[in-house]
mmCIF file as Biopython writes it, N, C-alpha, C and O atoms, coordinates in Angstrom:
data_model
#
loop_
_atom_site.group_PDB
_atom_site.id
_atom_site.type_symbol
_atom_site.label_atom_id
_atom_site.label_alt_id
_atom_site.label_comp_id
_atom_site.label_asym_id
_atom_site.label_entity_id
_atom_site.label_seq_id
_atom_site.pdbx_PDB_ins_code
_atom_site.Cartn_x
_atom_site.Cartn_y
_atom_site.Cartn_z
_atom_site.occupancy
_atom_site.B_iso_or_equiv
_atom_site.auth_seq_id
_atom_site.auth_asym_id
_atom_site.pdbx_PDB_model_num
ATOM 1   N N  . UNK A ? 1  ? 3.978   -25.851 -5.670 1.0 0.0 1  A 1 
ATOM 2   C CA . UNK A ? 1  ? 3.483   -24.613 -5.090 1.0 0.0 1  A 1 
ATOM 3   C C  . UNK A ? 1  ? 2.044   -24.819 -4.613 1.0 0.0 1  A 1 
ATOM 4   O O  . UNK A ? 1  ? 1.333   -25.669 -5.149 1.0 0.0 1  A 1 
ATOM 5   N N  . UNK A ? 2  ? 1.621   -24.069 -3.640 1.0 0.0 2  A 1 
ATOM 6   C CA . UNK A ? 2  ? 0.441   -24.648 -3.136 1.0 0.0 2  A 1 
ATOM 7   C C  . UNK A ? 2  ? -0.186  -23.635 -3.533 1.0 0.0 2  A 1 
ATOM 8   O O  . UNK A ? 2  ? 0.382   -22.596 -3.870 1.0 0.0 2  A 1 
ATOM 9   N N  . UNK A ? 3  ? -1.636  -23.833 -3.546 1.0 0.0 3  A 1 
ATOM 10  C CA . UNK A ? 3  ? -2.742  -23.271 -4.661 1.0 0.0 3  A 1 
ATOM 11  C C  . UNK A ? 3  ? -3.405  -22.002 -3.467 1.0 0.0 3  A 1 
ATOM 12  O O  . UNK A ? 3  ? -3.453  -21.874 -2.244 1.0 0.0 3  A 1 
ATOM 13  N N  . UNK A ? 4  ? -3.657  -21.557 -4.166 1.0 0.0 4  A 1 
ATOM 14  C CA . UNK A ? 4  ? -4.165  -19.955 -3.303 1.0 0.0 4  A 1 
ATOM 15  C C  . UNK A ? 4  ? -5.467  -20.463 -3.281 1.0 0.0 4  A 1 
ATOM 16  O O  . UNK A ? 4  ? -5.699  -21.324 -4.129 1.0 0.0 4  A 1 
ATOM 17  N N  . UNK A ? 5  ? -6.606  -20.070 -2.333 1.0 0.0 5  A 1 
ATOM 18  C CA . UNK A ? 5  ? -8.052  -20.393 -2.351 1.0 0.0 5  A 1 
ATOM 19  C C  . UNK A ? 5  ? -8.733  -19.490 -2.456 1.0 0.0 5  A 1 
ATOM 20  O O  . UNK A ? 5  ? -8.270  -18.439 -2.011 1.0 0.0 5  A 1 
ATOM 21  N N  . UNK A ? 6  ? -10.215 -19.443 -3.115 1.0 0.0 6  A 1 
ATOM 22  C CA . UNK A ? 6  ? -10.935 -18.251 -3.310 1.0 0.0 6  A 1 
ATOM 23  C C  . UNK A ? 6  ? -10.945 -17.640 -2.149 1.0 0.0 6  A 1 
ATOM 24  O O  . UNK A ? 6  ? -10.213 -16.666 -2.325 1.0 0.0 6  A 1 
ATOM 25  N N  . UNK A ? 7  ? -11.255 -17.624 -1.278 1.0 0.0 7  A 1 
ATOM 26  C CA . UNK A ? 7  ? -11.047 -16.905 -0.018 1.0 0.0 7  A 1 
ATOM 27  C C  . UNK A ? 7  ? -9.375  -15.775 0.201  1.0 0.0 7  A 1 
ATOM 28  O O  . UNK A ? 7  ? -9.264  -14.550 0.223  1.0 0.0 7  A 1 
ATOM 29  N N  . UNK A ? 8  ? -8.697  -16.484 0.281  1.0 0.0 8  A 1 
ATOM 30  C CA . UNK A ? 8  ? -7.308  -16.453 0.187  1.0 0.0 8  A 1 
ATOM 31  C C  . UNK A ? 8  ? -7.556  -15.171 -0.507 1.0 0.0 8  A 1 
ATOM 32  O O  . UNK A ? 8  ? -7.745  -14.084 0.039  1.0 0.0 8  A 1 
ATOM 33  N N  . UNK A ? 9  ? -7.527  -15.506 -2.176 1.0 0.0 9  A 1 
ATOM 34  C CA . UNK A ? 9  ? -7.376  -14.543 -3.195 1.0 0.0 9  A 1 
ATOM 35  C C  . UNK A ? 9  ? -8.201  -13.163 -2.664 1.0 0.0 9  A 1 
ATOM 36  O O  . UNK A ? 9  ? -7.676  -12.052 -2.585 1.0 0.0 9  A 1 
ATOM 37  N N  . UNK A ? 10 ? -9.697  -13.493 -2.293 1.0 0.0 10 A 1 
ATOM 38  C CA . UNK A ? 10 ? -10.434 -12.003 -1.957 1.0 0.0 10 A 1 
ATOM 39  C C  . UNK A ? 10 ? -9.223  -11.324 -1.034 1.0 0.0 10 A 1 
ATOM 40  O O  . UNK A ? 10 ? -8.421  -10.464 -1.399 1.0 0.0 10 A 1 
ATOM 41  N N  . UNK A ? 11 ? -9.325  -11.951 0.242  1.0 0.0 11 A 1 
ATOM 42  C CA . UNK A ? 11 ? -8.477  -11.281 0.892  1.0 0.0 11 A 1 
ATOM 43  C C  . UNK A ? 11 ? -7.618  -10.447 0.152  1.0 0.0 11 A 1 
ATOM 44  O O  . UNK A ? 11 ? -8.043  -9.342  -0.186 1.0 0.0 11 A 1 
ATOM 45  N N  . UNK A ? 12 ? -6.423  -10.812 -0.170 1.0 0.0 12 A 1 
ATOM 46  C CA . UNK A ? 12 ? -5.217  -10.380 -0.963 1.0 0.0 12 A 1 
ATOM 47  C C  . UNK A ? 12 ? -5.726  -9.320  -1.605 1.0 0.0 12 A 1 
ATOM 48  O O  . UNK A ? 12 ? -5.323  -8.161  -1.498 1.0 0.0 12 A 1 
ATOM 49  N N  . UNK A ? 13 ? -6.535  -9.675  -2.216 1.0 0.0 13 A 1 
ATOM 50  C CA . UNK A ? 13 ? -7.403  -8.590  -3.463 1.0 0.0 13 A 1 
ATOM 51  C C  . UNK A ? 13 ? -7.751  -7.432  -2.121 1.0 0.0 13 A 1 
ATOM 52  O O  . UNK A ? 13 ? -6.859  -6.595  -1.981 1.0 0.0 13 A 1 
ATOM 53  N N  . UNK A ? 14 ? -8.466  -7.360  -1.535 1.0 0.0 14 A 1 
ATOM 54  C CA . UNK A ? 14 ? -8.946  -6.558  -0.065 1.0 0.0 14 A 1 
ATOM 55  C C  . UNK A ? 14 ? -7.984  -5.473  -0.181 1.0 0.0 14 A 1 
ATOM 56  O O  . UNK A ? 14 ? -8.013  -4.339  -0.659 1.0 0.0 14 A 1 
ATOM 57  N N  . UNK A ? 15 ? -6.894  -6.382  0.568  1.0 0.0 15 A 1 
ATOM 58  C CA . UNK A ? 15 ? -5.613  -5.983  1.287  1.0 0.0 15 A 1 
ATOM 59  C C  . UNK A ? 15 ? -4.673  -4.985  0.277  1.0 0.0 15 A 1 
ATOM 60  O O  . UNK A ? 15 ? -4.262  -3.860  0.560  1.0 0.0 15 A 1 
ATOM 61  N N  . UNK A ? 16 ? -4.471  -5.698  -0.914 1.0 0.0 16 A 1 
ATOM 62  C CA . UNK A ? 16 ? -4.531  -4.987  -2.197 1.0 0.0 16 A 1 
ATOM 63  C C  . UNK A ? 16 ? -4.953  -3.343  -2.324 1.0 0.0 16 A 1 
ATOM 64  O O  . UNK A ? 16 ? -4.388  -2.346  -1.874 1.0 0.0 16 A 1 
ATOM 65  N N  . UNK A ? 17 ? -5.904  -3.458  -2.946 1.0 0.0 17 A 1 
ATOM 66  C CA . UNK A ? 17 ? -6.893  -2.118  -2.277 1.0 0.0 17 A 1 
ATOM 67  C C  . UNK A ? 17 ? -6.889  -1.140  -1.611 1.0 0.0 17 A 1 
ATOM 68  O O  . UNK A ? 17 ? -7.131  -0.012  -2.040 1.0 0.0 17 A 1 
ATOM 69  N N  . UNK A ? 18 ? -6.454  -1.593  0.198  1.0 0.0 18 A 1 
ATOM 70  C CA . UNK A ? 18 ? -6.439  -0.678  1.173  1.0 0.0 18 A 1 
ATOM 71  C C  . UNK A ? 18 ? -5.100  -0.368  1.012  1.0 0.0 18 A 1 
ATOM 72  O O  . UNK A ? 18 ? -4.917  0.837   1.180  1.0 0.0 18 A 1 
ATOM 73  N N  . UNK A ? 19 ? -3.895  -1.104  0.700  1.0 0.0 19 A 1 
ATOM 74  C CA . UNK A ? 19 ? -2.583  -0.752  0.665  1.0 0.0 19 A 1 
ATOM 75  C C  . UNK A ? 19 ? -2.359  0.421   -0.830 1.0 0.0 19 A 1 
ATOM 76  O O  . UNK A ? 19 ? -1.354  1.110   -1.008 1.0 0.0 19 A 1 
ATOM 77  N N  . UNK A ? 20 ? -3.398  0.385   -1.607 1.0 0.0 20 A 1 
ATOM 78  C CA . UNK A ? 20 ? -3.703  1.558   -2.873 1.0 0.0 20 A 1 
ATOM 79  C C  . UNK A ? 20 ? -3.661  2.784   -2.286 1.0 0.0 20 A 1 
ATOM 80  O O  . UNK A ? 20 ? -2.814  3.674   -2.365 1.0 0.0 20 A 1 
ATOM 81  N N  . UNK A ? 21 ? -5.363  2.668   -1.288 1.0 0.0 21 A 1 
ATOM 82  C CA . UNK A ? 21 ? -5.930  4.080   -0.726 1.0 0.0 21 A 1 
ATOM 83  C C  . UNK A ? 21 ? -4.736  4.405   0.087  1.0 0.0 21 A 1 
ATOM 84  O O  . UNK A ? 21 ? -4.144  5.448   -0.193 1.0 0.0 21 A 1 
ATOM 85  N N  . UNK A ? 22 ? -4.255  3.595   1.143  1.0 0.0 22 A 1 
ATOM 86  C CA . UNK A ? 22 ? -3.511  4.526   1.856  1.0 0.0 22 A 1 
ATOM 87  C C  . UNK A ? 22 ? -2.303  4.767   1.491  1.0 0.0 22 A 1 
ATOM 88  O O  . UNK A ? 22 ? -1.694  5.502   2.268  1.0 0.0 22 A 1 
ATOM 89  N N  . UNK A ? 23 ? -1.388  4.195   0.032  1.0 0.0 23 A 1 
ATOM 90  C CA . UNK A ? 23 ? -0.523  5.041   -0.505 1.0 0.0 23 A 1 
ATOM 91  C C  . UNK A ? 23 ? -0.588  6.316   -0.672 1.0 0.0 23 A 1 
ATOM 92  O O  . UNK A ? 23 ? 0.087   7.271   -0.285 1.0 0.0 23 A 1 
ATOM 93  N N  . UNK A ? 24 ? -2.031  6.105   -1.675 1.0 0.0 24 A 1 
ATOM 94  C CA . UNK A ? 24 ? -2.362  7.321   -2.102 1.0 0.0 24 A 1 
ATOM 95  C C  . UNK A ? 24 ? -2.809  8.748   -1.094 1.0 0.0 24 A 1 
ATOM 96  O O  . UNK A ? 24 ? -2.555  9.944   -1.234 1.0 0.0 24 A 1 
ATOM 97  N N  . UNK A ? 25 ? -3.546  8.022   -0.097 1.0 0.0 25 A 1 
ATOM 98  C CA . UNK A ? 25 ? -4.159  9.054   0.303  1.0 0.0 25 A 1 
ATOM 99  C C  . UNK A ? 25 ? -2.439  9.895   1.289  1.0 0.0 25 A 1 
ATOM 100 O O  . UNK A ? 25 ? -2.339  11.076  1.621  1.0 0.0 25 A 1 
ATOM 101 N N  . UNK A ? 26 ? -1.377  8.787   1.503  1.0 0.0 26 A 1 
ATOM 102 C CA . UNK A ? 26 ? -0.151  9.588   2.270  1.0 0.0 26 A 1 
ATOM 103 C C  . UNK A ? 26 ? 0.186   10.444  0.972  1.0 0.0 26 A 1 
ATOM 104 O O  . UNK A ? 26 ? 0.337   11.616  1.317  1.0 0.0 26 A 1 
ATOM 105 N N  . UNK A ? 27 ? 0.343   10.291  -0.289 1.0 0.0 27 A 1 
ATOM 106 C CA . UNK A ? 27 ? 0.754   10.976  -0.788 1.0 0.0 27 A 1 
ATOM 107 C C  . UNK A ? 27 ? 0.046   12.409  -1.372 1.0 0.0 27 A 1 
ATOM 108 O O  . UNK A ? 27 ? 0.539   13.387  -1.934 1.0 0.0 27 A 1 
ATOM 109 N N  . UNK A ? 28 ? -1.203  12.105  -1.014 1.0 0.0 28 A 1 
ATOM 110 C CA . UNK A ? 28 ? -1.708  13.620  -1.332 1.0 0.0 28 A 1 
ATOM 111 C C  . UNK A ? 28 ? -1.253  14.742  -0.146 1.0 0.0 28 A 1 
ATOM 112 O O  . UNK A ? 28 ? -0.779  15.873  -0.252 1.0 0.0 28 A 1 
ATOM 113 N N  . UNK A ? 29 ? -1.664  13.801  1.201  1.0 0.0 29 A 1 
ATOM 114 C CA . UNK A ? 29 ? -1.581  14.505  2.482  1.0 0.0 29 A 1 
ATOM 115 C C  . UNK A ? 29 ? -0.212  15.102  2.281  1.0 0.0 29 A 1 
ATOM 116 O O  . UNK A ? 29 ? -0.092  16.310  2.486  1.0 0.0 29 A 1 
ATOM 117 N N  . UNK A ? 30 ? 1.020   14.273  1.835  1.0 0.0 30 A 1 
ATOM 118 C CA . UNK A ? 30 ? 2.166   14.952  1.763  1.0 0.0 30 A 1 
ATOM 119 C C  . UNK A ? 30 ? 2.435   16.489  0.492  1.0 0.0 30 A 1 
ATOM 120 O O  . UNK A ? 30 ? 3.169   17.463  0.659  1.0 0.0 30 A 1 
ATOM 121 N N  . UNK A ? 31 ? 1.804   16.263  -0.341 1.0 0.0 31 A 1 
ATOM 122 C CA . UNK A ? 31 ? 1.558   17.742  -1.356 1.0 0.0 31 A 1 
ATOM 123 C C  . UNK A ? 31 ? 0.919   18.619  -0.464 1.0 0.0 31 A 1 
ATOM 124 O O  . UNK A ? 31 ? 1.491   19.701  -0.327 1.0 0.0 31 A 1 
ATOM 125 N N  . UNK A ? 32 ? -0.342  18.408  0.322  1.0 0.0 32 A 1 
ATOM 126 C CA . UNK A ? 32 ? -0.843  19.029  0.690  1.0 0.0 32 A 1 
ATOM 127 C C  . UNK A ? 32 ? -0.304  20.281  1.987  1.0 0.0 32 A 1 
ATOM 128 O O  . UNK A ? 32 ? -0.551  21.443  2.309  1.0 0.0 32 A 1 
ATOM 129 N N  . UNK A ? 33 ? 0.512   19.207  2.379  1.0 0.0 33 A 1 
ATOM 130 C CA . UNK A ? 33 ? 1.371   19.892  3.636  1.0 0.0 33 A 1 
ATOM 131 C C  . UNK A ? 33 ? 2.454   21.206  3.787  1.0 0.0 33 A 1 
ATOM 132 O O  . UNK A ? 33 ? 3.504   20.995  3.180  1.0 0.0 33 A 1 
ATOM 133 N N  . UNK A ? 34 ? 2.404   22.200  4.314  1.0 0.0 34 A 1 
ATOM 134 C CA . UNK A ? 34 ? 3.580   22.876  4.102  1.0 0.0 34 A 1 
ATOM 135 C C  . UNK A ? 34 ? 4.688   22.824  5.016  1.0 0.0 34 A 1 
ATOM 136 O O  . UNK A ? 34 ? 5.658   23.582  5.046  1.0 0.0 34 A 1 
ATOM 137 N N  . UNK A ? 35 ? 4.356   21.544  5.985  1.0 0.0 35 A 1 
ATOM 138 C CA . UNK A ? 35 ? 5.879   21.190  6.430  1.0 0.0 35 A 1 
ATOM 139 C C  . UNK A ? 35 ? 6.258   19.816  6.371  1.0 0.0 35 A 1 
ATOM 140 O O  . UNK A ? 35 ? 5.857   18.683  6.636  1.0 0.0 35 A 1 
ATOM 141 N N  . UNK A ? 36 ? 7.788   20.828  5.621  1.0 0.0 36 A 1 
ATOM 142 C CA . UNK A ? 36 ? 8.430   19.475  4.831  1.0 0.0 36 A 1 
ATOM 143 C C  . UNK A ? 36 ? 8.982   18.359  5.894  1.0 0.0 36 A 1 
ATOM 144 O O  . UNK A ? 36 ? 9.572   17.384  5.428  1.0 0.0 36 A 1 
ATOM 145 N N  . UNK A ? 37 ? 8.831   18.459  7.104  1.0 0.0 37 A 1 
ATOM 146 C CA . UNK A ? 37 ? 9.174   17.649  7.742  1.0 0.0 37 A 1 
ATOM 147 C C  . UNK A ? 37 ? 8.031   16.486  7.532  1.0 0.0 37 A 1 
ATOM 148 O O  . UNK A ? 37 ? 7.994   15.276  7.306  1.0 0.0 37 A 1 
ATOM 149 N N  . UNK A ? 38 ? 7.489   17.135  7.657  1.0 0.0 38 A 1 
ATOM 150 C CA . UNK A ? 38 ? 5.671   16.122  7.856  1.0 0.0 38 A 1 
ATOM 151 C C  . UNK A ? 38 ? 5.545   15.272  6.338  1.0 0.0 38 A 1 
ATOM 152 O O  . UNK A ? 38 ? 5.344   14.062  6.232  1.0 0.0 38 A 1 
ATOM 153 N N  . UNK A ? 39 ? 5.676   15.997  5.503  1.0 0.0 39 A 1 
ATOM 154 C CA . UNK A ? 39 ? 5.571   15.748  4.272  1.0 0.0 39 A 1 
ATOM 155 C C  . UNK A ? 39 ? 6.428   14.741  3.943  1.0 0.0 39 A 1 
ATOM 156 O O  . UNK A ? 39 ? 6.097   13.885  3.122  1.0 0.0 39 A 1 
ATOM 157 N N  . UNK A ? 40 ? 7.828   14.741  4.656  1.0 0.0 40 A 1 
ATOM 158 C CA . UNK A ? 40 ? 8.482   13.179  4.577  1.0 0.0 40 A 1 
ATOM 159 C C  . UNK A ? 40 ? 8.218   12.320  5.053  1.0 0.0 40 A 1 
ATOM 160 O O  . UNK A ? 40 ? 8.468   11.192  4.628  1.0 0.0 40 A 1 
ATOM 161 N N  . UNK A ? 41 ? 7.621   12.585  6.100  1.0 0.0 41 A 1 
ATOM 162 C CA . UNK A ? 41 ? 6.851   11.383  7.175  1.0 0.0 41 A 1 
ATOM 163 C C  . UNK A ? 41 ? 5.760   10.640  5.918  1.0 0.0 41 A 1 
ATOM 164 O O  . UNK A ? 41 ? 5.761   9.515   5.420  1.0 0.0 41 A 1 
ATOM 165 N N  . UNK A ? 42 ? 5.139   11.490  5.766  1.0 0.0 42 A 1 
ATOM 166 C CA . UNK A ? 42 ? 4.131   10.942  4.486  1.0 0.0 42 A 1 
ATOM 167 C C  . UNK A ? 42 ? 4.414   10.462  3.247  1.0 0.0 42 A 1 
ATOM 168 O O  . UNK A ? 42 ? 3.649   9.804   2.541  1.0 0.0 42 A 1 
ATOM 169 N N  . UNK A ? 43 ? 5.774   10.879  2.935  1.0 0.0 43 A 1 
ATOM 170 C CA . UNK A ? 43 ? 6.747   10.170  2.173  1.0 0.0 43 A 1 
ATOM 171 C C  . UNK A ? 43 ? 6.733   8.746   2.202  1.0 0.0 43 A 1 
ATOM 172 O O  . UNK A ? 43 ? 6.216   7.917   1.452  1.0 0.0 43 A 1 
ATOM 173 N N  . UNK A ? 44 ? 7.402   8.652   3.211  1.0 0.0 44 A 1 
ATOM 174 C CA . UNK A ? 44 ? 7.829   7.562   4.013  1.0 0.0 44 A 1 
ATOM 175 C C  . UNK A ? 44 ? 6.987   6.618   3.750  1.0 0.0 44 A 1 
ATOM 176 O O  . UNK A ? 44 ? 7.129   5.587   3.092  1.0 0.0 44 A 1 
ATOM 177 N N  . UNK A ? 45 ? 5.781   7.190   4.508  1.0 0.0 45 A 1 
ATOM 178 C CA . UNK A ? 45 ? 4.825   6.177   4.358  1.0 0.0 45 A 1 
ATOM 179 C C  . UNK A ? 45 ? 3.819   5.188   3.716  1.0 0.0 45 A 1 
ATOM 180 O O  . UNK A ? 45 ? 3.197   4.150   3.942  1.0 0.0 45 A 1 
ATOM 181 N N  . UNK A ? 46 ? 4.105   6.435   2.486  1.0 0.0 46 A 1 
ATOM 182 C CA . UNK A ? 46 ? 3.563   5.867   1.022  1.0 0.0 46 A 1 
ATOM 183 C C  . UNK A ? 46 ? 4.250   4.837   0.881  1.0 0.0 46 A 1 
ATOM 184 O O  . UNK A ? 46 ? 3.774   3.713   0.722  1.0 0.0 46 A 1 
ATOM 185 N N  . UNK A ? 47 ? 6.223   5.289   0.954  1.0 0.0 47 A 1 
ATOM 186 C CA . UNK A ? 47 ? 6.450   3.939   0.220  1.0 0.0 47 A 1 
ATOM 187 C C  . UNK A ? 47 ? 6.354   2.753   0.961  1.0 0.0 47 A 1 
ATOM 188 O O  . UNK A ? 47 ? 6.078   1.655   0.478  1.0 0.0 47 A 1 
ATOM 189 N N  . UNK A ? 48 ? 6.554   2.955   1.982  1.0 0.0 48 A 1 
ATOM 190 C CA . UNK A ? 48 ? 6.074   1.587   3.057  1.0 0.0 48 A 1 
ATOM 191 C C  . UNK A ? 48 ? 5.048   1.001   2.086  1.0 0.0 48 A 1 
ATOM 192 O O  . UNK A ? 48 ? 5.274   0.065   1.319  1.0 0.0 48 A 1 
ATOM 193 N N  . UNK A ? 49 ? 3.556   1.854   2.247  1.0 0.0 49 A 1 
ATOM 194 C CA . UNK A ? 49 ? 2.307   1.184   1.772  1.0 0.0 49 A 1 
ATOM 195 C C  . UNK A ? 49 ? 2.832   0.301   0.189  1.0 0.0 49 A 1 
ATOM 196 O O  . UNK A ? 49 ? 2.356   -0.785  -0.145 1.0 0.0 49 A 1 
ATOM 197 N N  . UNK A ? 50 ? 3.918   1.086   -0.636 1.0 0.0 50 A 1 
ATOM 198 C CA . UNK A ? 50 ? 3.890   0.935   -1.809 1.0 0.0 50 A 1 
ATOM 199 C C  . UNK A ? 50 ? 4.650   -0.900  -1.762 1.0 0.0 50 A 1 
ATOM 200 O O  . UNK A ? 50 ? 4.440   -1.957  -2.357 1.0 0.0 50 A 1 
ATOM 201 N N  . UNK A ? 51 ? 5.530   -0.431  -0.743 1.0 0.0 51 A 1 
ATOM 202 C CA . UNK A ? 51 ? 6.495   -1.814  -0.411 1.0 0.0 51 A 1 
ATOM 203 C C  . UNK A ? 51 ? 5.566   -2.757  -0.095 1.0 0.0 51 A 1 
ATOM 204 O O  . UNK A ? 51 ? 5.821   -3.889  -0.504 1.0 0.0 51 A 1 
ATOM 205 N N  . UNK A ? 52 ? 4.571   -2.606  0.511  1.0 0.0 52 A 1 
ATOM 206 C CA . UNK A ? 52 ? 3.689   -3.673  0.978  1.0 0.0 52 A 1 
ATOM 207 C C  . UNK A ? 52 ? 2.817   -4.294  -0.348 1.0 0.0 52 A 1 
ATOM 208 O O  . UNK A ? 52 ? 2.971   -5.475  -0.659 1.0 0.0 52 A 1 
ATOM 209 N N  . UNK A ? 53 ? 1.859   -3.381  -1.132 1.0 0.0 53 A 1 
ATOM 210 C CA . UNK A ? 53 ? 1.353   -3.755  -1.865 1.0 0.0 53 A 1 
ATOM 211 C C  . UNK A ? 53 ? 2.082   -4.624  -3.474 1.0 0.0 53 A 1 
ATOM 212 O O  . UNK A ? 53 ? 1.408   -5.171  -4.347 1.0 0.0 53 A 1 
ATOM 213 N N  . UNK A ? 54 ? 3.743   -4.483  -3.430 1.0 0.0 54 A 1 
ATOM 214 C CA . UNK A ? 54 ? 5.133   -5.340  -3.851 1.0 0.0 54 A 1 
ATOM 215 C C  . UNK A ? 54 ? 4.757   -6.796  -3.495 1.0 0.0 54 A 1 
ATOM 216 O O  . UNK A ? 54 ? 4.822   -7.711  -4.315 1.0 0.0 54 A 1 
ATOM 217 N N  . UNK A ? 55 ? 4.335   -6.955  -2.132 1.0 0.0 55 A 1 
ATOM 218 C CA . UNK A ? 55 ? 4.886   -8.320  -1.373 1.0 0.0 55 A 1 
ATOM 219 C C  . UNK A ? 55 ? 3.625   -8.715  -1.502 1.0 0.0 55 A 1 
ATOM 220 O O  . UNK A ? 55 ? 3.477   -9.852  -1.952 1.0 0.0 55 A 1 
ATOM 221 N N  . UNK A ? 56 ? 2.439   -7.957  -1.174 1.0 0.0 56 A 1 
ATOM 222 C CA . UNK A ? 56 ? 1.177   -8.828  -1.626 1.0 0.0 56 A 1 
ATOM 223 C C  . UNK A ? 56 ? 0.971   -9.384  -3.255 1.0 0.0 56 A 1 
ATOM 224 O O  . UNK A ? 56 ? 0.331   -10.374 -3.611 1.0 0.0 56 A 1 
ATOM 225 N N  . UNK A ? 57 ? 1.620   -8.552  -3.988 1.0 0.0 57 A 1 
ATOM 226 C CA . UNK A ? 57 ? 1.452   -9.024  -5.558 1.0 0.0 57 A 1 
ATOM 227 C C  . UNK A ? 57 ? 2.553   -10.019 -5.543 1.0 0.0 57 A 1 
ATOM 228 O O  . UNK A ? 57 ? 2.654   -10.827 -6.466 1.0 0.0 57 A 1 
ATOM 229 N N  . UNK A ? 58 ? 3.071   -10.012 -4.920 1.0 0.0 58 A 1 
ATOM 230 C CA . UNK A ? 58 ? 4.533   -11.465 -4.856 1.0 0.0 58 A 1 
ATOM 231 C C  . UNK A ? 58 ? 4.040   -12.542 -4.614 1.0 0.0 58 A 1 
ATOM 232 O O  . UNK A ? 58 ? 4.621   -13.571 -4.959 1.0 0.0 58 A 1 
ATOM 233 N N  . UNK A ? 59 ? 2.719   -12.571 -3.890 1.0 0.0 59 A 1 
ATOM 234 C CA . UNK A ? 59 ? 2.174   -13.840 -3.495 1.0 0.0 59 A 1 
ATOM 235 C C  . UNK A ? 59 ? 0.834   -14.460 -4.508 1.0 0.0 59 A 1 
ATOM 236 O O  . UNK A ? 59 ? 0.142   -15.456 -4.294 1.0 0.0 59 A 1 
ATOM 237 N N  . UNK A ? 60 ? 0.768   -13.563 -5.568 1.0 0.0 60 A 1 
ATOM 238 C CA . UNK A ? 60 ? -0.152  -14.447 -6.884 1.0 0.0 60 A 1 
ATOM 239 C C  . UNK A ? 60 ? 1.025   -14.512 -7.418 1.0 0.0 60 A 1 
ATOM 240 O O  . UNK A ? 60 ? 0.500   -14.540 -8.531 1.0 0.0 60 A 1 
ATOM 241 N N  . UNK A ? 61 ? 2.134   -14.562 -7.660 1.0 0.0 61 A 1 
ATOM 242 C CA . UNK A ? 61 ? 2.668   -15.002 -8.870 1.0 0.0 61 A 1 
ATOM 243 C C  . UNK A ? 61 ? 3.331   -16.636 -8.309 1.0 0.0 61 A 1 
ATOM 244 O O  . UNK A ? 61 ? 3.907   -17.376 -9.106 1.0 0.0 61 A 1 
#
């Protein structure tokens, strides 16, 4: 397996992070909303973010 580099790792770590905030921040926007259409969109999109921040932790192990 080839070795991750400090660089590498910040990144990830970064990327990490922003894939947090913008879970989170779709999922407030979606409570916040009173249309439920919209509110799935923001659904949606959390879990995207959530799916993503999956595949970035897939790549330290």
């Amino acid at each position: 397996m080839t070795r991750i580099t400090e660089k590498e790792l910040s990144a990830l770590g970064d990327l990490m992070s922003l894939e947090c905030t913008l879970k989170a921040k779709c999922e407030s926007l979606a409570e916040g909303t009173g249309d439920q259409a919209l509110a799935a969109c923001y659904r949606d999109t959390a879990a995207r973010h959530a799916h993503h921040l999956e595949e970035l932790f897939a790549n330290l192990k």
